[in-house]
N, C-alpha and C positions, 0 to 999 in steps of 0.2 A: 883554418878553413875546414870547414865538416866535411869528409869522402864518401858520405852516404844520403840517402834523403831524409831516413828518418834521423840522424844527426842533423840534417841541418833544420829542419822541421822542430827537433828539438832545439835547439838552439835560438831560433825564433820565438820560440813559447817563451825560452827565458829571455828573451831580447824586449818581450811584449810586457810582461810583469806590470809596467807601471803603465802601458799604453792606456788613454781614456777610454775607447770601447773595443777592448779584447776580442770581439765577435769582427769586426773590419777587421784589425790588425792580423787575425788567424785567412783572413781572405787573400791578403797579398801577394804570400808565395803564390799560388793557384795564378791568380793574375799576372802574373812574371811567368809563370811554365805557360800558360795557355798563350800568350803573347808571342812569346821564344818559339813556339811548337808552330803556332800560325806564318809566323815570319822564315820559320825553317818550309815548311809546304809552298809556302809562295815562290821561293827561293829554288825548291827545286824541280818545282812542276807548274809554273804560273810564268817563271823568269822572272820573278820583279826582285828587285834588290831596295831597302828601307834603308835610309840611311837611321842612324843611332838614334837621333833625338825623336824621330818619325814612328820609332820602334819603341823605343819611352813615352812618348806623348798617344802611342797606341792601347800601352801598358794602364798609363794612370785615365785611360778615358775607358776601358774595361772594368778597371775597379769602379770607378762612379755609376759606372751602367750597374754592377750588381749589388753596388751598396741602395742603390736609389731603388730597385726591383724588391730586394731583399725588405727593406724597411721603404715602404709602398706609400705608407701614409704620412711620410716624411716628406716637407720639401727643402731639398737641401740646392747649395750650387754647389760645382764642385770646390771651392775653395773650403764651404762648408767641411763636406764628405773629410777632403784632406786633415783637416784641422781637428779633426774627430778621433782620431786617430793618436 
């Protein structure tokens, strides 16, 4: 497990290699920190507590928002987006 960000950042790069559109795939981490950092704010200034799958299903509905923004003139569903990947 990588003790740094840019180790685990790199380690994604090579995790991605064969991923079908490398441009998603480098989106994910980002979608995982912005997810985690929103669920830690609510958490200690809002009081609400997510439970896990709530917090994941937060996660992969973030990435479709900016895959679908990102590539504008796409219309994907999310199973699309996922599978792209």
């Amino acid at each position: 497990m990588p003790s740094k960000i840019d180790e685990t950042l790199f380690s994604w790069e090579i995790a991605g290699v064969g991923a079908t559109n490398r441009e998603r795939w480098r989106m994910i981490p980002a979608s995982i920190w912005w997810t985690i950092w929103r669920e830690r704010n609510e958490r200690c200034f809002e009081n609400r507590n997510n439970n896990l799958q709530e917090v994941k299903l937060k996660c992969v509905l973030l990435f479709c928002f900016w895959c679908t923004n990102v590539y504008s003139n796409e219309t994907e569903s999310i199973i699309d987006v996922l599978g792209s990947i």
